[in-house]
C-alpha positions in Angstrom: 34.5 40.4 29.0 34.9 37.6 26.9 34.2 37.6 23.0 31.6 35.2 21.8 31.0 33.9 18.2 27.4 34.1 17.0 26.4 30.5 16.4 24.5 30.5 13.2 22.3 26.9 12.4 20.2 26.1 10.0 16.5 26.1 9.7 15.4 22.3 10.2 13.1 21.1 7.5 9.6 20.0 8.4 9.1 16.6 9.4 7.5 14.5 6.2 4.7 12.0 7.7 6.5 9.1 6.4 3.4 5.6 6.1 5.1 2.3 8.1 6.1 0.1 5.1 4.1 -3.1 5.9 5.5 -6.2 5.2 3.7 -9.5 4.6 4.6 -13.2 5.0 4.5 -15.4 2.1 1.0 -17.2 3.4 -0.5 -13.8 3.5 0.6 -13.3 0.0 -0.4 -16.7 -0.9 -3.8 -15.6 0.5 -3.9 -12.3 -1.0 -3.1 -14.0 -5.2 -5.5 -17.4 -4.0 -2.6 -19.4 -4.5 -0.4 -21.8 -2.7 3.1 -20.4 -0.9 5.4 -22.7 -3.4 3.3 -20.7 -6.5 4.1 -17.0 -4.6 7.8 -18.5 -4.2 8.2 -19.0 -7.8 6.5 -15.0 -8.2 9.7 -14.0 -6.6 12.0 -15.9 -8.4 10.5 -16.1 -12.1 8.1 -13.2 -12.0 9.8 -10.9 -10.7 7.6 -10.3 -7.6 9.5 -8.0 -5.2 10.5 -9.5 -1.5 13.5 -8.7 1.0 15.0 -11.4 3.4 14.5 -10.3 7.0 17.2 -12.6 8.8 16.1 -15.8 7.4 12.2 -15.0 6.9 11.5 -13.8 3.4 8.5 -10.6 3.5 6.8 -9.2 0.4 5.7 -5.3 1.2 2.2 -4.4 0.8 3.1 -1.7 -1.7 5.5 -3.7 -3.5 2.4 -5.9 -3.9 -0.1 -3.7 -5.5 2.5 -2.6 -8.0 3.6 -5.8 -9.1 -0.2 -6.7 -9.5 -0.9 -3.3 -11.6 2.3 -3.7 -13.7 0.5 -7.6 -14.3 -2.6 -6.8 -14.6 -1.8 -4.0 -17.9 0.6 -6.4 -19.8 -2.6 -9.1 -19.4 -4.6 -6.8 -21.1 -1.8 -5.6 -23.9 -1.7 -9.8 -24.5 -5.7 -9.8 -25.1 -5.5 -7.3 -28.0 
């Protein structure tokens, strides 16, 4: 009879629900801020608005979008006191 090793493994974690990141075009930004794409291109590059290059396409994520428009939106106000 042979002699077998106990195989010990580890517990696996539970699976996190993990939300599909959605990423947007810059029209759909553009539509989104009611302003033209070269405005939403200058965002990125000036502003600091968050994007990622997909090949050649440039996206903005939805969620990257709501934060950038909440960090905006209080330094507005700290300006107007």
């Amino acid at each position: 009879m042979r002699n077998r090793k106990k195989q010990v493994t580890a517990p696996v974690p539970p699976a996190i629900p993990v939300e599909p990141i959605q990423l947007l075009t810059i029209p759909q930004v553009a539509k989104r801020l009611s302003v033209g794409r070269t405005k939403v291109y200058r965002l990125i590059k000036q502003e600091g608005l968050p994007s990622v290059l997909v090949g050649n396409a440039m996206r903005v994520s939805d969620q990257a979008l709501q934060k950038w428009i909440l960090d905006h939106e209080q330094v507005s106000y700290e300006r107007a006191s």
